[in-house]
KELO-861482 format. One record per residue (C-alpha): residue number from 1; residue in one letter; x, z, y. Coordinates in Angstrom, 1 decimal. Each point is the difference from the previous one (the first is absolute). Example, Ala and Ser with C-alpha at 12.3 -4.5 7.8 and 13.67 -1.06 7.14 Angstrom:
<1; a; <12.3; 7.8; -4.5>>,
<2; s; <1.4; -0.7; 3.4>>,
This chain:
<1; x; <127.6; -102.0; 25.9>>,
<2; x; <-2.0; 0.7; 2.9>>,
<3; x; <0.9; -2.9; 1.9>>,
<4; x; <-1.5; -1.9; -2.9>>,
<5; x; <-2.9; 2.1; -0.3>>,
<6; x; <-0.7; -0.1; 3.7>>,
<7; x; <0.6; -4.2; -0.2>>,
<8; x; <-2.3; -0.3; -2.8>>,
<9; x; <-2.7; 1.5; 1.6>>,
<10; x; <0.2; -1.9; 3.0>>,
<11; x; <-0.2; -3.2; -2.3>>,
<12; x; <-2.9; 1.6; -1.1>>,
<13; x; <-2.1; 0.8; 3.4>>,
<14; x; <1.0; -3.6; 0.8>>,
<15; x; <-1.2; -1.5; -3.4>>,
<16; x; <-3.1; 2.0; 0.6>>,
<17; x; <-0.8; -0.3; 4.1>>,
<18; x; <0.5; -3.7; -1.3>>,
<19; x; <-2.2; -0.1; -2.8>>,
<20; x; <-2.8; 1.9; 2.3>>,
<21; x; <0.0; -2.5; 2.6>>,
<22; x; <-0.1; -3.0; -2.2>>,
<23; x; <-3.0; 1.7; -2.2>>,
<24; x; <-2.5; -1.2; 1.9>>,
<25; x; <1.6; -3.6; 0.7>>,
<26; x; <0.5; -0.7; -3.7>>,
<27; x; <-3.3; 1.2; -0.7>>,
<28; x; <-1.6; -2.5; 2.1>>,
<29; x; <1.9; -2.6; -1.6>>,
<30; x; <-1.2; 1.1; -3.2>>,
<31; x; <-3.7; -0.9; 1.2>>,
<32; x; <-0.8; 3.7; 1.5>>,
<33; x; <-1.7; 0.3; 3.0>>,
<34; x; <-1.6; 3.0; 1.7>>,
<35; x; <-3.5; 0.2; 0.6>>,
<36; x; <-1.6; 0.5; 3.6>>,
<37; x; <-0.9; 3.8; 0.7>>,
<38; x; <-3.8; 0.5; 0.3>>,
<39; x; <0.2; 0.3; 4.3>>,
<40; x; <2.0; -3.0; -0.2>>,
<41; x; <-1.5; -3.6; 0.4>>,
<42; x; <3.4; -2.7; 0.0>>,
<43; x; <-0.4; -3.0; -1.6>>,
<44; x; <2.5; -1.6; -2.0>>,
<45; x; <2.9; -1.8; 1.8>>,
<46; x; <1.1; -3.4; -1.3>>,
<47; x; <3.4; -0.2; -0.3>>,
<48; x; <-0.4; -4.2; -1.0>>,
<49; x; <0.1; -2.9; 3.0>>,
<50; x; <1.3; 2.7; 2.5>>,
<51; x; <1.9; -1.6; 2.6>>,
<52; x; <3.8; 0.6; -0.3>>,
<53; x; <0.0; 1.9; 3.5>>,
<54; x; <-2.9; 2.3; -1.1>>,
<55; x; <1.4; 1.0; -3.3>>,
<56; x; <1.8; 3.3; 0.8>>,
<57; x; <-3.0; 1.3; 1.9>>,
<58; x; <-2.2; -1.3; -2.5>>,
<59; x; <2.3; 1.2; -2.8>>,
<60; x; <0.1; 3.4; 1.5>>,
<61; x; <-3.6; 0.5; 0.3>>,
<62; x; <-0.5; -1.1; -3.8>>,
<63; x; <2.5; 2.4; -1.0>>,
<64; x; <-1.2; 3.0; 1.8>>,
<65; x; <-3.7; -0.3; -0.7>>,
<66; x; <0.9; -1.2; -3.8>>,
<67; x; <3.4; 1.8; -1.5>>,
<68; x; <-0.9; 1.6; -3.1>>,
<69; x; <-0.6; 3.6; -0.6>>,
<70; x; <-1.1; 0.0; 3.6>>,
<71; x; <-3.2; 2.4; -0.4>>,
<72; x; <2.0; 2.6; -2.0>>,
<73; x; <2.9; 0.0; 2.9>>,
<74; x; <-2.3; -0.2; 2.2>>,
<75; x; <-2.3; 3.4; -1.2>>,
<76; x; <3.3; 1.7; -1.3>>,
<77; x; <1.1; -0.5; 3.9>>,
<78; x; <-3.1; 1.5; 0.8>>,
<79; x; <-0.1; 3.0; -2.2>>,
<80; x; <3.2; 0.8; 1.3>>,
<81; x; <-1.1; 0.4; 3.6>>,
<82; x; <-2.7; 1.8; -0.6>>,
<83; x; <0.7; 2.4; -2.1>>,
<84; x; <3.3; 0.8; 0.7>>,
<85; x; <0.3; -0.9; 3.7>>,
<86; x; <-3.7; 0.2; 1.3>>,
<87; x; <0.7; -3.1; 1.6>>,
<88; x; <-2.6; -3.4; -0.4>>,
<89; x; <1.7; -3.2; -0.7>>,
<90; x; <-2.8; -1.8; 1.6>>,
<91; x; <-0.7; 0.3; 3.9>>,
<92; x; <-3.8; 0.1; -1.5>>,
<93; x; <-0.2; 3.1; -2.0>>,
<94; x; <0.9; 3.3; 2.4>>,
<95; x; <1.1; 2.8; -2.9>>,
<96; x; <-1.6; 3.4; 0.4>>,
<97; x; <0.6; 3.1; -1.4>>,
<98; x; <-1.1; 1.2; -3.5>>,
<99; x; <-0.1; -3.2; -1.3>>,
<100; x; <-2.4; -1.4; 2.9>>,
<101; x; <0.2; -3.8; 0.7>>,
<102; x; <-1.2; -1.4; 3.1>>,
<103; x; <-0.6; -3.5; 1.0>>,
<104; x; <1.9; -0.6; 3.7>>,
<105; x; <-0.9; -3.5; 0.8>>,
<106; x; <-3.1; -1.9; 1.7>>,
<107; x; <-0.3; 2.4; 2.4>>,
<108; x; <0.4; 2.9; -1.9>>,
<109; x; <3.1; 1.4; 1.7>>,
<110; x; <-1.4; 0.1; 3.8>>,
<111; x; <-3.6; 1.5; -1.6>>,
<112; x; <1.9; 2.3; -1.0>>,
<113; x; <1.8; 1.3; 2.6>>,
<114; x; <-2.8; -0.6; 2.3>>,
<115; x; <2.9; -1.9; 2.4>>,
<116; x; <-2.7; -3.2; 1.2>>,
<117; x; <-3.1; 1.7; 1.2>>,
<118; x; <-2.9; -2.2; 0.9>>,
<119; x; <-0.2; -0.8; 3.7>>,
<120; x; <-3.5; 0.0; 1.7>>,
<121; x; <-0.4; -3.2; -0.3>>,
<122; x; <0.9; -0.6; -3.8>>,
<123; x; <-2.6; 3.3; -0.4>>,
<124; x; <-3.0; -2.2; 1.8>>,
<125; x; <0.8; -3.1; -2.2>>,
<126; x; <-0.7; 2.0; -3.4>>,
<127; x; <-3.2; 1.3; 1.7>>,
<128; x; <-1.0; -3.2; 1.0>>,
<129; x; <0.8; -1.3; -3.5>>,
<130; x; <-1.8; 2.9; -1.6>>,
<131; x; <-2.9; -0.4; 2.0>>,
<132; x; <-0.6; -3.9; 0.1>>,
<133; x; <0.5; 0.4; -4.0>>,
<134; x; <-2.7; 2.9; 0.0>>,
<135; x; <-2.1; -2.4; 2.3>>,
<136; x; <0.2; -3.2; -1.9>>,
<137; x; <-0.7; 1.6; -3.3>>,
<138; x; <-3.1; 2.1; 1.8>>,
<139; x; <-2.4; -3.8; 0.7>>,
<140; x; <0.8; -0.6; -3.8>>,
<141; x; <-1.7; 2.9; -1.6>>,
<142; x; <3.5; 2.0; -1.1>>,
<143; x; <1.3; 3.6; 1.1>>,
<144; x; <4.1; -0.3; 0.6>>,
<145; x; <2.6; 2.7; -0.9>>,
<146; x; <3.7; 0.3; 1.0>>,
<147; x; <2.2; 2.2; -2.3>>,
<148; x; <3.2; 0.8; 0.5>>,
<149; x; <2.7; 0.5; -2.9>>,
<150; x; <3.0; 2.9; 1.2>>,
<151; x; <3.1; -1.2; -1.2>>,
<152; x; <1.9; 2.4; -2.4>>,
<153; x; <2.4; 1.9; 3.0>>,
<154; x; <-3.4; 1.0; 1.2>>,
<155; x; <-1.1; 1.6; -2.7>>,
<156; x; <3.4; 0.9; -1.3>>,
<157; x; <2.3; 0.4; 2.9>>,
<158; x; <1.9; 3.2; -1.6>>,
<159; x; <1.8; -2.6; -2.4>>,
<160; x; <1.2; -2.1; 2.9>>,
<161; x; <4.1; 0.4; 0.7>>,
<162; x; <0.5; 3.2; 1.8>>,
<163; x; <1.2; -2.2; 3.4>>,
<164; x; <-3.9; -1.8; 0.0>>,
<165; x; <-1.5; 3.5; -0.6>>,
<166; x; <-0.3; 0.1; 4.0>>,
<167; x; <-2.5; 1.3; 2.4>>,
<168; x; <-3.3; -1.4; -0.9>>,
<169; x; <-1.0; -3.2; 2.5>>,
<170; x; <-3.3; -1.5; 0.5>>,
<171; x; <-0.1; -2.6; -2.1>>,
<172; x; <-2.0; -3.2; 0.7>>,
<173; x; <-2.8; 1.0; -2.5>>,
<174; x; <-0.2; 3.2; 2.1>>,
<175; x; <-0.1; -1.9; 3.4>>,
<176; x; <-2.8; -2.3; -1.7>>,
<177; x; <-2.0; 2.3; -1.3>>,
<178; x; <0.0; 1.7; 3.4>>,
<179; x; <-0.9; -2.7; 2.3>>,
<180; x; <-2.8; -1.2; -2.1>>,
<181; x; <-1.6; 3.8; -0.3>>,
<182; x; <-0.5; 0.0; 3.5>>,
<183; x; <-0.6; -3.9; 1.0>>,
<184; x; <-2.0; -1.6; -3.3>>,
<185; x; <-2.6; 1.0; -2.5>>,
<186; x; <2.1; -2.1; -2.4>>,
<187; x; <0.0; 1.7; -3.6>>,
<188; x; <3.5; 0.7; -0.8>>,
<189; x; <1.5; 1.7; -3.1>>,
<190; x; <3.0; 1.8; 0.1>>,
<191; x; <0.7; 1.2; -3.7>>,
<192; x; <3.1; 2.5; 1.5>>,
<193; x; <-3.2; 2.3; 0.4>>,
<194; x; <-0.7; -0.3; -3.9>>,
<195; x; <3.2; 0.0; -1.4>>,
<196; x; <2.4; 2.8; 1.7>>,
<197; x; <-2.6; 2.6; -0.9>>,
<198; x; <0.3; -1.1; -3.7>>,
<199; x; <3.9; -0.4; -0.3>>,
<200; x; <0.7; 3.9; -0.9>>,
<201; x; <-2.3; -0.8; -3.3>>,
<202; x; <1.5; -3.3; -0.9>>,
<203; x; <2.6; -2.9; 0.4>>,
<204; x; <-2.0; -2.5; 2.5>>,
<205; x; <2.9; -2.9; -0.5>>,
<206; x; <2.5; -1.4; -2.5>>,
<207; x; <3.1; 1.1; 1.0>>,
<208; x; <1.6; -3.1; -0.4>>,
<209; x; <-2.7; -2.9; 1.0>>,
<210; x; <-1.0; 0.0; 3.9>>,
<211; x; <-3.9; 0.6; -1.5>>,
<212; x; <-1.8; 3.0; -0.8>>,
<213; x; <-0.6; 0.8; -3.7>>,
<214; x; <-3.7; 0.3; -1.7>>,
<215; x; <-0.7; 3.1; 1.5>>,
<216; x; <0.5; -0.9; 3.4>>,
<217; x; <-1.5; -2.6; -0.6>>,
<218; x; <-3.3; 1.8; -1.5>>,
<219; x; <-0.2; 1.7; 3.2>>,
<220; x; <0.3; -2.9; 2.2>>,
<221; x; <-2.8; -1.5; -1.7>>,
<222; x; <-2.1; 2.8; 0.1>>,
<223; x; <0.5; 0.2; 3.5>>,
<224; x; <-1.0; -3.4; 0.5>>,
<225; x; <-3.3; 0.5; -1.9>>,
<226; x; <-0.8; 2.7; 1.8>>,
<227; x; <0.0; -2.0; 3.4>>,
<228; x; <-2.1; -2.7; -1.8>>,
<229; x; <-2.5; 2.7; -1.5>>,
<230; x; <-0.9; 0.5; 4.2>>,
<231; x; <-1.3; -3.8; -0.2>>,
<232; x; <-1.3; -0.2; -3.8>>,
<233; x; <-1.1; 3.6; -0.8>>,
<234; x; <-0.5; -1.0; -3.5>>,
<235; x; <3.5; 0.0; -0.5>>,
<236; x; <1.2; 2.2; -3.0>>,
<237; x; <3.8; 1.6; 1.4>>,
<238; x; <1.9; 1.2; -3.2>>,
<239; x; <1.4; 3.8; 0.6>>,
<240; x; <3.2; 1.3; -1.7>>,
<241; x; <-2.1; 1.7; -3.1>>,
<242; x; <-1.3; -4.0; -1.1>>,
<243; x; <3.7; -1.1; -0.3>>,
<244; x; <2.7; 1.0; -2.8>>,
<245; x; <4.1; -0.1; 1.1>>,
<246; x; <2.1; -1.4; -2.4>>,
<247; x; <3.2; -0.8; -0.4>>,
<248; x; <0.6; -4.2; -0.1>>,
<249; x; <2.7; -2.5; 0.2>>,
<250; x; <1.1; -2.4; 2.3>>,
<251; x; <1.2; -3.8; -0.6>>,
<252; x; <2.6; 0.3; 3.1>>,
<253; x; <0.4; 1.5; 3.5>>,
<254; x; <0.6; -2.0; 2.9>>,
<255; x; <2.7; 1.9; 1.8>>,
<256; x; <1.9; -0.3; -3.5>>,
<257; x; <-0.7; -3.7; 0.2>>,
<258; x; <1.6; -0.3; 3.2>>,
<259; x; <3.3; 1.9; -1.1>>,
<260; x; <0.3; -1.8; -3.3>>,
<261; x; <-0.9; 3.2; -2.4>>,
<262; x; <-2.3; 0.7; -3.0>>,
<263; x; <-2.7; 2.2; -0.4>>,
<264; x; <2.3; 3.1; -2.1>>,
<265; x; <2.4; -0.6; 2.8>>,
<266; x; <-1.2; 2.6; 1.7>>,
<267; x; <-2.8; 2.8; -0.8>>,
<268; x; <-3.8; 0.3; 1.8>>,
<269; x; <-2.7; 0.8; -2.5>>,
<270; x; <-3.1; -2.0; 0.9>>,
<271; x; <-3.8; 1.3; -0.1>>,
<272; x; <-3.1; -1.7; -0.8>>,
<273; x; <-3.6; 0.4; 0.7>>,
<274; x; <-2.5; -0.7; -1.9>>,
<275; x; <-3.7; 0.1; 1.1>>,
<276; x; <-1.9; 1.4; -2.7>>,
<277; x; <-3.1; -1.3; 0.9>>,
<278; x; <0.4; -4.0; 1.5>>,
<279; x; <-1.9; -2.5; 0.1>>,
<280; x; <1.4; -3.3; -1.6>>,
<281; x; <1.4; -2.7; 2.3>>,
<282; x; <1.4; -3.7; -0.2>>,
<283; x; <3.1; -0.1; 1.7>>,
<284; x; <1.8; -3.4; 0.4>>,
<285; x; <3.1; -1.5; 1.9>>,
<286; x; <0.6; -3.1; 1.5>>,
<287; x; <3.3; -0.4; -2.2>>,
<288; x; <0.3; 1.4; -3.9>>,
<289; x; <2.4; 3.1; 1.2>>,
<290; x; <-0.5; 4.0; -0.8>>,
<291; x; <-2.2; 1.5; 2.2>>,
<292; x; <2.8; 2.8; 0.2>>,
<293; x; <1.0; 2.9; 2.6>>,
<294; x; <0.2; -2.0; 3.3>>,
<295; x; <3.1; -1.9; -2.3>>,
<296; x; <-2.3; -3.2; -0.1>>,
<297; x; <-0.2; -2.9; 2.3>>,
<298; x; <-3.0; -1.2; 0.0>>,
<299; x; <-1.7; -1.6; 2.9>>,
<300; x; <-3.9; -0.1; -0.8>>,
<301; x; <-1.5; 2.8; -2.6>>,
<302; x; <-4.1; -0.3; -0.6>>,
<303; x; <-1.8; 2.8; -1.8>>,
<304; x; <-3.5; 0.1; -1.7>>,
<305; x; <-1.8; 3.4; -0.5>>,
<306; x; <-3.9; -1.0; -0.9>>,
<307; x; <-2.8; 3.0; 1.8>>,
<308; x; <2.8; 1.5; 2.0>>,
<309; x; <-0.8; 1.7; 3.1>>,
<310; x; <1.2; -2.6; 2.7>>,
<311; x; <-1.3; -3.5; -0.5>>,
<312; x; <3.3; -2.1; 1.3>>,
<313; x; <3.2; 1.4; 1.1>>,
<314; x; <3.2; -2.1; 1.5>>,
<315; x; <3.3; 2.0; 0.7>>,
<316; x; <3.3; -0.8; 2.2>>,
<317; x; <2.6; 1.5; -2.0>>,
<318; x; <3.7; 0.2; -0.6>>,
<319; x; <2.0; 1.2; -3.0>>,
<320; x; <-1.5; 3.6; 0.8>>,
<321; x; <-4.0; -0.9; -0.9>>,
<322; x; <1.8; -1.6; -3.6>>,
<323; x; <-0.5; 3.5; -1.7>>,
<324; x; <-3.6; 0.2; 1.9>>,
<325; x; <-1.0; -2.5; -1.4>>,
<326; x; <-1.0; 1.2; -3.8>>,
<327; x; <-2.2; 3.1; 2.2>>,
<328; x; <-1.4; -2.3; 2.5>>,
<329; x; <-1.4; -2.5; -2.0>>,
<330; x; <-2.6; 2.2; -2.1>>,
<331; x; <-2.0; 0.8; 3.5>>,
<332; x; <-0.3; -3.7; 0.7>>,
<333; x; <-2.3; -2.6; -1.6>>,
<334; x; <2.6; -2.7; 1.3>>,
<335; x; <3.4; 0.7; 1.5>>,
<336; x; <2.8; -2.7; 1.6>>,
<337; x; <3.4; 1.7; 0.6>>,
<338; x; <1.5; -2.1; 2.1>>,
<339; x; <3.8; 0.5; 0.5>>,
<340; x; <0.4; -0.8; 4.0>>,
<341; x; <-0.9; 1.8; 3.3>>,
<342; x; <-1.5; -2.8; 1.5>>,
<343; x; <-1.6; -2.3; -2.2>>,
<344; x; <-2.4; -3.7; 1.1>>,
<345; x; <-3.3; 1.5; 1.0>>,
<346; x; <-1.3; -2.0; -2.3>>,
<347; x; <1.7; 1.6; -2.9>>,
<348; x; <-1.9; 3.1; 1.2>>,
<349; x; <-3.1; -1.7; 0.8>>,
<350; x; <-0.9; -1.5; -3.6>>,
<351; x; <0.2; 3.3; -1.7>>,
<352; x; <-3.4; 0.9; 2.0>>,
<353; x; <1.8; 3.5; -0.1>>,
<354; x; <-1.7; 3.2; 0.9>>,
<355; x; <3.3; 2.1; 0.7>>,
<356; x; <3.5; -1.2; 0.8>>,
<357; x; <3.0; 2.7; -0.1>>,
<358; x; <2.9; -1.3; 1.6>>,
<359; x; <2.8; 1.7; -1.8>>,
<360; x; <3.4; 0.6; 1.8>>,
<361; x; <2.6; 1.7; -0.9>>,
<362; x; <2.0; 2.4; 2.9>>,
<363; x; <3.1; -2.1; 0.6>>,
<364; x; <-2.2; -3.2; 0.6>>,
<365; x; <-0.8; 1.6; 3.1>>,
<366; x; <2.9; -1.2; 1.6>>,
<367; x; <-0.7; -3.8; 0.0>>,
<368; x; <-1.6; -1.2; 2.4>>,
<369; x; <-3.9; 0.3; 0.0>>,
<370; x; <-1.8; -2.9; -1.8>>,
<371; x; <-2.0; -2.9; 2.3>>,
<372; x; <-3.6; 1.6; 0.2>>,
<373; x; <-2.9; -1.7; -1.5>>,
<374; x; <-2.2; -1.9; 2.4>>,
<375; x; <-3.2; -2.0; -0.3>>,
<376; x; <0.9; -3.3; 2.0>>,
<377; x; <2.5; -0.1; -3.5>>,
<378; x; <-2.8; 0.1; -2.6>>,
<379; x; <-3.6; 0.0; 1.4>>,
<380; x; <-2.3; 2.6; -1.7>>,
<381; x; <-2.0; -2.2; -2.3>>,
<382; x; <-3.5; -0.6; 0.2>>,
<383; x; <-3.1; 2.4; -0.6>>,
């Protein structure tokens, strides 16, 4: 009787292993397919007029990018290594402690230990570029501010895996920072100033997105105003007593986008500001997507605000200035956010601008320094 029991359920784990592995396979031939995750961009792969000799390769891709109930293997794989193991699936997403998420590519990794300092050499090149900009900008009528984004292990290094929680390095934003305070009058932001102090009263960044929530985000902005209000002393700076904080949602993270996971996946409650007092502004993107957390790609974003403070306004930005962009925009008659660090001078030239912030976000720092901006390339025009 137990020989037979033990038989039967053998047949059984066979029948079932079986079963399992075939699911997704006669689910496809049923008509399902998966659907791309949202950090995924892969077309579809014709399997049709594939040369004989390509077909397994081809095959093989089709199958992998396309086998049905590949999201929900996919995020249950996920929520498996994170939650149990601590472990990312995805060499992208670096997992914390308490639930922290943070992003590990682009740079991210060596900003973060500090391990590529910036030679002399690479240092003079960002002064040079800082400067030429500053110049160039100067014969045209506009005032130029660079601001500088920390990265989340900045501002939340205690969450990092106890082996990164080493002595602290100079980073390259430190080494910048620096050289430029005692070689160039160039105005420089650093926003580490603004936020550490603030980080005992409140969350600064979404524990599972690489950006910094709305609060961190409200104090960015104000620090940015405040270094305008130097140039344009008409400027109006919003204080902590004009804004409520409430709770809001979110339509997705971007770390969870990387590792295949929902929003309920995993728990970070996200705050919103709301300035009590705003003035109205027309905010349009290049492309019909959400104007969301930093989740949005969008290249070019223009903003109307009529009988605000600053006349014309164009800023540099990456995914960081997204969130900025809603605070921004109601201190600027006319506003182009342009999504590059070095965009045609003409771009810059036709919005007749009277400030441009160059945005950057910490672990940009470790390209290399864009080509400066020179007048042989676009002639000032004439009086």
């Amino acid at each position: 009787m137990l020989r037979q029991s033990r038989a039967a359920f053998e047949i059984l784990l066979i029948v079932l292993f079986c079963a399992w592995v075939c699911l997704p396979g006669g689910a496809m031939l049923a008509g399902q397919r998966a659907r791309p995750a949202l950090m995924e961009s892969r077309a579809e792969i014709p399997l049709v007029g594939v040369h004989a000799v390509d077909l397994p390769v081809v095959f093989y891709q089709f199958f992998r990018s396309s086998f049905a109930f590949r999201d929900w293997l996919i995020r249950l794989h996920a929520l498996v290594k994170v939650k149990w193991l601590a472990v990312s699936p995805s060499p992208d997403v670096l997992v914390g402690e308490r639930g922290w998420l943070y992003y590990w590519a682009d740079g991210e990794q060596e900003c973060c230990q500090a391990s590529r300092p910036f030679t002399p050499r690479e240092l003079a090149e960002w002064q040079t570029v800082l400067e030429t900009r500053r110049g160039w900008l100067a014969r045209r009528g506009a005032v130029f501010l660079f601001v500088v984004v920390p990265d989340k292990h900045t501002i939340y290094p205690e969450h990092l895996p106890s082996y990164l929680r080493q002595a602290k390095r100079e980073s390259r934003l430190d080494q910048l920072t620096a050289y430029l305070r005692g070689r160039s009058s160039v105005e420089i932001l650093d926003l580490r100033q603004a936020l550490l102090p603030e980080k005992s009263r409140h969350q600064l960044y979404f524990k599972l997105d690489t950006h910094w929530d709305h609060v961190g985000t409200f104090i960015g902005y104000r620090e940015i105003m405040s270094r305008l209000a130097r140039w344009f002393p008409n400027v109006q700076v919003p204080q902590w007593e004009d804004v409520e904080i409430a709770p809001a949602q979110v339509g997705q993270h971007d770390l969870l986008d990387f590792l295949g996971m929902k929003v309920g996946d995993l728990n970070d409650p996200v705050p919103s500001v709301i300035v009590k007092q705003s003035r109205p502004a027309r905010i349009v993107a290049d492309e019909p997507r959400a104007l969301d957390n930093g989740n949005a790609i969008v290249d070019v974003v223009t903003s109307d605000s009529p009988g605000a403070e600053i006349p014309r306004a164009v800023i540099l930005r990456d995914s960081a200035a997204m969130s900025l962009i809603p605070f921004l925009s109601q201190h600027f008659g006319h506003a182009a956010y342009l999504w590059t660090a070095d965009p045609y001078r003409r771009q810059v030239e036709r919005e007749h601008p009277n400030v441009v912030i160059w945005e950057m976000t910490e672990r940009s720092l470790m390209q290399p320094a864009p080509q400066p901006w020179v007048e042989r390339i676009l002639p000032a025009p004439p009086a």
